[in-house]
NUPA-65548 format. One record per residue: residue number from 1; y, z, x of N, C-alpha, C, O, CB in turn. Coordinates in steps of 0.2 Angstrom, whole numbers. Each point is the difference from the previous one (the first is absolute). Glycine has a CB too. Layout:
@ronu=NUM; nc2=Y; nc3=Z; nc1=X; cac2=Y; cac3=Z; cac1=X; cc2=Y; cc3=Z; cc1=X; oc2=Y; oc3=Z; oc1=X; cbc2=Y; cbc3=Z; cbc1=X
...
This chain:
@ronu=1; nc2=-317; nc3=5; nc1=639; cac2=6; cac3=-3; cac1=3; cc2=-1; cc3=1; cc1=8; oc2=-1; oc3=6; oc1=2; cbc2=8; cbc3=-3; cbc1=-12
@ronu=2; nc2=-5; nc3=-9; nc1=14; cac2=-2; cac3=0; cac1=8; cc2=6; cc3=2; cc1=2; oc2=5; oc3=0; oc1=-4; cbc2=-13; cbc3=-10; cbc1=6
@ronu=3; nc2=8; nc3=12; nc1=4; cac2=7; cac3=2; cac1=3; cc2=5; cc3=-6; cc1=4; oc2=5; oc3=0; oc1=3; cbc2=-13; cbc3=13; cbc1=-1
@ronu=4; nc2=3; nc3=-17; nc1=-3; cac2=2; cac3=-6; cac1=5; cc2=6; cc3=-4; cc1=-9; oc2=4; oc3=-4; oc1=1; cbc2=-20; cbc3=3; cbc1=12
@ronu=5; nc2=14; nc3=3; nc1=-18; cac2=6; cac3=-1; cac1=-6; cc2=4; cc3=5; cc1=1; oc2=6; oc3=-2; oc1=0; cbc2=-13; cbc3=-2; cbc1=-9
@ronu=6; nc2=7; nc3=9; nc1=9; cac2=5; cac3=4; cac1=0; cc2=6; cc3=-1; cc1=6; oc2=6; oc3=-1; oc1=0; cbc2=-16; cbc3=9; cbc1=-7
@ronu=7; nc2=5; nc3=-7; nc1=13; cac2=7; cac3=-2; cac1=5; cc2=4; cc3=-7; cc1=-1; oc2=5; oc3=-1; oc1=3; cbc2=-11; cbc3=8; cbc1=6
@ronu=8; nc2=3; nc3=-12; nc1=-14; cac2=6; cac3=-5; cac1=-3; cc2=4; cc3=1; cc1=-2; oc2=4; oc3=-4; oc1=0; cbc2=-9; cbc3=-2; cbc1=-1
@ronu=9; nc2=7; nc3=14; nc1=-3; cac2=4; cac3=2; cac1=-4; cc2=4; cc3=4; cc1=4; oc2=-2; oc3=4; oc1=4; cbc2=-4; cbc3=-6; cbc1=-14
@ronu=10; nc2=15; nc3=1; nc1=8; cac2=3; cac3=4; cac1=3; cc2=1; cc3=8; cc1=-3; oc2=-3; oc3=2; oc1=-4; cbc2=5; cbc3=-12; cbc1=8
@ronu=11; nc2=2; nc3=13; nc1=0; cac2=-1; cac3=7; cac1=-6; cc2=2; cc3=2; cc1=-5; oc2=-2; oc3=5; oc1=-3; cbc2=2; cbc3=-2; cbc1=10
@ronu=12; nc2=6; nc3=-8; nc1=-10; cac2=1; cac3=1; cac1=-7; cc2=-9; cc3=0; cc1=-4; oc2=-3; oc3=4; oc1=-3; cbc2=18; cbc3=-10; cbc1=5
@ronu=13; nc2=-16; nc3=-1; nc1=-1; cac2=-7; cac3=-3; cac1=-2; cc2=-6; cc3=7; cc1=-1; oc2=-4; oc3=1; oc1=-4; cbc2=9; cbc3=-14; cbc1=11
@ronu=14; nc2=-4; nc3=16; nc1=0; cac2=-5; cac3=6; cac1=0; cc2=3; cc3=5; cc1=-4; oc2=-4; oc3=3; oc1=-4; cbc2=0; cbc3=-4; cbc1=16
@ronu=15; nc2=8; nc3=2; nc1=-12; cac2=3; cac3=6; cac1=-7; cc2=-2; cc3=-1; cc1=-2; oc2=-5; oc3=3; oc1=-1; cbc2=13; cbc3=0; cbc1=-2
@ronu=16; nc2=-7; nc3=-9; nc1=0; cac2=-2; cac3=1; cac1=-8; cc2=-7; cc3=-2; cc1=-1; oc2=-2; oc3=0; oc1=-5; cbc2=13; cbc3=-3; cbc1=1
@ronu=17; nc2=-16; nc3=2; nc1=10; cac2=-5; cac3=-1; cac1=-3; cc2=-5; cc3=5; cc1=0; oc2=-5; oc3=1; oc1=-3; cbc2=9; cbc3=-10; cbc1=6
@ronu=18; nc2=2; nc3=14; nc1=3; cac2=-5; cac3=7; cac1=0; cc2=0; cc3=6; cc1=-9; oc2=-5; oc3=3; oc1=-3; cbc2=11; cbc3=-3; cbc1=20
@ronu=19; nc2=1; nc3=-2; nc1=-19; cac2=2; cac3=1; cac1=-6; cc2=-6; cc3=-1; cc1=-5; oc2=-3; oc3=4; oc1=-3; cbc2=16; cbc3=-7; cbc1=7
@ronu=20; nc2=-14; nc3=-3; nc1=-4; cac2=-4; cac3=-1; cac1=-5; cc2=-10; cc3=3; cc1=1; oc2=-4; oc3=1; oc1=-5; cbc2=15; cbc3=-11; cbc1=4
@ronu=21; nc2=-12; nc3=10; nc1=8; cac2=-5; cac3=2; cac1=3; cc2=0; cc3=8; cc1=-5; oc2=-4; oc3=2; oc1=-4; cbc2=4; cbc3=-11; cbc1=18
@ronu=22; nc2=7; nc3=12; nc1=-10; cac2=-3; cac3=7; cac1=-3; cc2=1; cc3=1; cc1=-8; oc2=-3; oc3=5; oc1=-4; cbc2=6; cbc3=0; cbc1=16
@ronu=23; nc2=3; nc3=-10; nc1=-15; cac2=-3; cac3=-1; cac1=-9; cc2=-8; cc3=2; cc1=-3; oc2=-2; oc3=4; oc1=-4; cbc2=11; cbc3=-15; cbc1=4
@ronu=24; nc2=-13; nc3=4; nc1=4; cac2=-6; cac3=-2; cac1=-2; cc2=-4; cc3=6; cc1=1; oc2=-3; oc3=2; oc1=-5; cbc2=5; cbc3=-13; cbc1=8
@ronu=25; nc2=-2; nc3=15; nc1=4; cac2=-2; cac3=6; cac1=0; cc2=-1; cc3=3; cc1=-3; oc2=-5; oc3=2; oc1=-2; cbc2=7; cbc3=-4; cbc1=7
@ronu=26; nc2=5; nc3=5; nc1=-7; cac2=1; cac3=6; cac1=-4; cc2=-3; cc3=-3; cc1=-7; oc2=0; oc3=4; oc1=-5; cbc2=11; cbc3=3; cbc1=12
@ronu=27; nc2=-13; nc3=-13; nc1=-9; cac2=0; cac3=0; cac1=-8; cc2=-9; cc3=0; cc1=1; oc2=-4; oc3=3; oc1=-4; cbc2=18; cbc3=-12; cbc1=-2
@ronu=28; nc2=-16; nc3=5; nc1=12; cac2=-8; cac3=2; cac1=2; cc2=-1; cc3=9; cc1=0; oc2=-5; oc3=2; oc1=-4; cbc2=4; cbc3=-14; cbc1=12
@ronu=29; nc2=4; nc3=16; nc1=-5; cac2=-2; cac3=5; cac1=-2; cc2=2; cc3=5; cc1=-6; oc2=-3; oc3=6; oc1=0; cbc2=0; cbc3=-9; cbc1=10
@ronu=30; nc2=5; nc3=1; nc1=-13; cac2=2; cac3=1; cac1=-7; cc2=-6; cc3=-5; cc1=-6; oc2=-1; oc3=2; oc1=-6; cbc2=15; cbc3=-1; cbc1=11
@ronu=31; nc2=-18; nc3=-6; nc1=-2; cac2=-7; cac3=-2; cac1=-4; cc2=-3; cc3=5; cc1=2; oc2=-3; oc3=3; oc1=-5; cbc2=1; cbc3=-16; cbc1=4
@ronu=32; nc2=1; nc3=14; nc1=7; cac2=-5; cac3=3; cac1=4; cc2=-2; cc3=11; cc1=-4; oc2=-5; oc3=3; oc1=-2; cbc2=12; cbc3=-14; cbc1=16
@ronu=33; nc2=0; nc3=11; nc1=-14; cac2=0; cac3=5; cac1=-5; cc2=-4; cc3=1; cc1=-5; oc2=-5; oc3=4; oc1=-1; cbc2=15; cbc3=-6; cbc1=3
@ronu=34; nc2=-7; nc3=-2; nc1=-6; cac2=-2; cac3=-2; cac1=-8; cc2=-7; cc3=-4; cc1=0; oc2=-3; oc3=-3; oc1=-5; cbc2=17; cbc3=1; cbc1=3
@ronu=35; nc2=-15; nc3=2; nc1=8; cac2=-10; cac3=-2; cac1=0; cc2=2; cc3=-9; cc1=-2; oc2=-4; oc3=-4; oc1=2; cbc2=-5; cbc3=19; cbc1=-9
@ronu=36; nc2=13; nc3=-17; nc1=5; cac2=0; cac3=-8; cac1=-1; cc2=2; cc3=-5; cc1=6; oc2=4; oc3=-5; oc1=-2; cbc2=-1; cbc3=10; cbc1=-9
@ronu=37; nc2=-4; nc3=-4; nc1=18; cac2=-1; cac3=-5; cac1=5; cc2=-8; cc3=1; cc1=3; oc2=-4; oc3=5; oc1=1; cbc2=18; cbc3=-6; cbc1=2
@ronu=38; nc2=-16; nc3=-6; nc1=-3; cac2=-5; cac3=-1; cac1=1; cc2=-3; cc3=-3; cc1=6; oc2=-6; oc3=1; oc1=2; cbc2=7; cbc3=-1; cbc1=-13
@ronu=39; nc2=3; nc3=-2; nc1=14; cac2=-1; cac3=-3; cac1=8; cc2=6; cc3=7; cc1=3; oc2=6; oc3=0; oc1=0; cbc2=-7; cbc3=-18; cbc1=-1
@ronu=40; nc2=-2; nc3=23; nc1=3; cac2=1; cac3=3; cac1=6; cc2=4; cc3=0; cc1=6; oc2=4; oc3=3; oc1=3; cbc2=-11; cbc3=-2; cbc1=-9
@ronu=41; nc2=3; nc3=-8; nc1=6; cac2=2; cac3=1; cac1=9; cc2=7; cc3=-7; cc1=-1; oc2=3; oc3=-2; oc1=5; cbc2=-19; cbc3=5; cbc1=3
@ronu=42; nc2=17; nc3=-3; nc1=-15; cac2=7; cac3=-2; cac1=4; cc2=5; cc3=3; cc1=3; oc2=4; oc3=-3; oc1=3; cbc2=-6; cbc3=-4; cbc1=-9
@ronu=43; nc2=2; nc3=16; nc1=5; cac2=3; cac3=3; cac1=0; cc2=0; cc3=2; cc1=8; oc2=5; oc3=1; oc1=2; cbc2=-5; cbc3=0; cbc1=-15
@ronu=44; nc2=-3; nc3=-1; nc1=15; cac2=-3; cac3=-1; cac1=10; cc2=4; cc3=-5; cc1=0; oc2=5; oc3=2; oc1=2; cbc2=-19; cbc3=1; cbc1=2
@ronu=45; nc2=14; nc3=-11; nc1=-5; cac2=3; cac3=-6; cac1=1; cc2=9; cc3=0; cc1=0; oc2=4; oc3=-3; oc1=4; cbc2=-16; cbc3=-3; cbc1=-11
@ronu=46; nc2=13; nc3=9; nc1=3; cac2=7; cac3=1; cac1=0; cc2=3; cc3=5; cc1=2; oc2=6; oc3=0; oc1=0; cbc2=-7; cbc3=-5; cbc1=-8
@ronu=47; nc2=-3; nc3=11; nc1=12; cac2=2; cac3=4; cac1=3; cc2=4; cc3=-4; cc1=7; oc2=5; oc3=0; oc1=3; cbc2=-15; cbc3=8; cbc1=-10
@ronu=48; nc2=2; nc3=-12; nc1=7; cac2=0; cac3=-2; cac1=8; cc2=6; cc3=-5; cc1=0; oc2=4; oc3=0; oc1=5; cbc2=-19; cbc3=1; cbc1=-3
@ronu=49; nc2=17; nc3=-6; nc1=-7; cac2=5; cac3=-5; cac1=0; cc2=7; cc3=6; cc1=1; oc2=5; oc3=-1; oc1=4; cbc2=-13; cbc3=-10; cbc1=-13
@ronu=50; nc2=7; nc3=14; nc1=5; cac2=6; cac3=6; cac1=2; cc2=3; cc3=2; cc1=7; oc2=6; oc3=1; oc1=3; cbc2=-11; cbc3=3; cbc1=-12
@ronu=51; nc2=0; nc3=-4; nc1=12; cac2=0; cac3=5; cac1=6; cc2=0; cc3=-9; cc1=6; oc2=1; oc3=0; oc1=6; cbc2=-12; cbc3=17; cbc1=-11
@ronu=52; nc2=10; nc3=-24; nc1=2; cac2=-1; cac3=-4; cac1=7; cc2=9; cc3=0; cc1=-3; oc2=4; oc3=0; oc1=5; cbc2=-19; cbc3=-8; cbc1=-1
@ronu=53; nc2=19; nc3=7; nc1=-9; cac2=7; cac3=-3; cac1=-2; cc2=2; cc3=7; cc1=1; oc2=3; oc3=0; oc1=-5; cbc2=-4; cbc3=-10; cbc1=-3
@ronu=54; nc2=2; nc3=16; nc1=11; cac2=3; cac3=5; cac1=3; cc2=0; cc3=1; cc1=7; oc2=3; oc3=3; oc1=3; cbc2=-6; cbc3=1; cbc1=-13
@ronu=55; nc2=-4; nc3=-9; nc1=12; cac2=1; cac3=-2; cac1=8; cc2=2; cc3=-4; cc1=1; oc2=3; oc3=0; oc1=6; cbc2=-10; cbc3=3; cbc1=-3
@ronu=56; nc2=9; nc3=-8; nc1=-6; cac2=5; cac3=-6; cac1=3; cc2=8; cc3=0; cc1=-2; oc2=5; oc3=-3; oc1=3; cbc2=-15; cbc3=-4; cbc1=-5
@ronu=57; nc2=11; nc3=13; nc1=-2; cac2=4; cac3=3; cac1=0; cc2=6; cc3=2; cc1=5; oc2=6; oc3=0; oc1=1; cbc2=-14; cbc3=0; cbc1=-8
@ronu=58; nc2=1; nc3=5; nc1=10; cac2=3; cac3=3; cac1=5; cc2=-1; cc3=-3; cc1=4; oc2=4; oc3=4; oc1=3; cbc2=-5; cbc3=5; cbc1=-7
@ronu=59; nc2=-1; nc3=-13; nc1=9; cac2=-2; cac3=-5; cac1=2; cc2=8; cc3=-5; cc1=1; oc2=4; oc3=-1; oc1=4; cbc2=-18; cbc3=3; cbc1=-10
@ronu=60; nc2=15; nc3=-4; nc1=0; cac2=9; cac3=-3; cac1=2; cc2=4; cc3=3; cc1=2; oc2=3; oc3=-2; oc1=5; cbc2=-3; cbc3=-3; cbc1=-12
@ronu=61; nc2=0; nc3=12; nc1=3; cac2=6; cac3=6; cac1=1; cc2=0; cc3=0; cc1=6; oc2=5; oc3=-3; oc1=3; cbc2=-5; cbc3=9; cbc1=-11
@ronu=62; nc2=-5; nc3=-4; nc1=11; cac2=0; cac3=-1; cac1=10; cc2=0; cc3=-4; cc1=4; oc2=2; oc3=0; oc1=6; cbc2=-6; cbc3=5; cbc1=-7
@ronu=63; nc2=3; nc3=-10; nc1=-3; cac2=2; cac3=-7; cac1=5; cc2=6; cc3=-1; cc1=-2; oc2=0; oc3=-6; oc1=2; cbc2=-10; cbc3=-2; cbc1=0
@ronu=64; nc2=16; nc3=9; nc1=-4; cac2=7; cac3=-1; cac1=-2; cc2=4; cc3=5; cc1=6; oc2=6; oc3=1; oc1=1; cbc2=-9; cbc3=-3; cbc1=-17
């Protein structure tokens, strides 16, 4: 996910998409657990998507 998508969304749009970012996470590290995910590094990938939709976040809050 580019950031240059995400700042098209406003912040309802980022709720919920952060929402689901950290769903996916937590169910990735619940395979991760359980030895049953097998691509790793998507869990780096969603971290990182987390943390750019928590900056644009914050990011509006302050320009408001």
């Amino acid at each position: 996910m580019k950031a240059k998508e995400l700042r098209a969304k406003d912040t309802a749009e980022l709720d919920k998409e952060l929402i689901e970012l950290r769903k996916a996470q937590f169910s990735m590290r619940m395979q991760l657990a359980t030895q049953q995910l097998s691509n790793t590094s998507q869990l780096g990938k969603v971290r990182k998507d987390i943390a750019r939709v928590k900056t644009l976040l914050r990011e509006k809050a302050t320009a408001k």
